[in-house]
N, C-alpha and C positions, 0 to 999 in steps of 0.2 A: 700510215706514213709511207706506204708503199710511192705514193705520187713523187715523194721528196727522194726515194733509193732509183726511181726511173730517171727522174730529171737529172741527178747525179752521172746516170749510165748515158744518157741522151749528153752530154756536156762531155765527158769520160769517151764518148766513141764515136761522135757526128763528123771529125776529121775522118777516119776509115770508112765511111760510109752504111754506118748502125744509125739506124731507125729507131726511134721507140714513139710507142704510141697506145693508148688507154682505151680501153671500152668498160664503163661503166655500166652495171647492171639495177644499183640502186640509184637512190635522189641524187637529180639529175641537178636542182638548185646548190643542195649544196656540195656536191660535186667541183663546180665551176666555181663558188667559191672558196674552196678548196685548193683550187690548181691554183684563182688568182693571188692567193695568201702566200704560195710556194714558189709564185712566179715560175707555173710549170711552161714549157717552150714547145712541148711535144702535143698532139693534137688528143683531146678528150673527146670523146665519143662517147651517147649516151643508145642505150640497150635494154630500157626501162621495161620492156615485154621478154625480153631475153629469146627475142624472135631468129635474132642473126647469131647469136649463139651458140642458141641451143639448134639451129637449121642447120649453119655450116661449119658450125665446130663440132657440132654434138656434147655441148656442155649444159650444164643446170647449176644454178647455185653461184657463188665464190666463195674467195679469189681464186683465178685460174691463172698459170703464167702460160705463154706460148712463145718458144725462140721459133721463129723463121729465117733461114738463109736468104740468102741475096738472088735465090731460083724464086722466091717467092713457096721453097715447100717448108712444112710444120716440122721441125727437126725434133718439139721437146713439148709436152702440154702436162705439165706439172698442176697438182692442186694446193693449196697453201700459200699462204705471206711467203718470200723468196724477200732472202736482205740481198745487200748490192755487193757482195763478197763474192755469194755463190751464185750471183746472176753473173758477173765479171766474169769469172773461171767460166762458165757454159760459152759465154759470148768467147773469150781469146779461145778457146778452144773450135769455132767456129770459127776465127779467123786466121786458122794457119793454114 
């Protein structure tokens, strides 16, 4: 359900200028339908070798969250389901 807490935050903060955006590591099939059931808006990306990943994040496995600033640097790379409460708080706290 995480697609449905991002789509939330992408609706919640695309006025301010927040981004949200998905890299999928497993099935890439049902993925996409996944996002189209939830009418997700924000871009799915799939990472089915966990090549870009695991290269320029240095991660293995999931779910991973990653808050990025508006420099484009890694401010936050948490391991775990993150609900849209405490994703909220991390982002308004990024944007003051």
């Amino acid at each position: 359900m995480e697609m449905v807490h991002l789509q939330k935050l992408q609706e919640k903060y695309a006025s301010k200028g927040v981004a949200v955006a998905c890299i999928l590591t497993n099935d890439a099939a049902g993925a996409q339908q996944c996002a189209k059931e939830n009418k997700v808006t924000y871009p799915v990306l799939v990472d089915g070798d966990q090549k870009v990943t695991s290269t320029v994040f240095g991660l293995k496995g999931h779910p991973w969250t990653l808050i990025v600033d508006r420099k484009g640097v890694v401010q936050s790379i948490e391991s775990g389901s993150k609900d849209e409460n405490y994703l909220s708080a991390r982002i308004d706290a990024l944007l003051k």
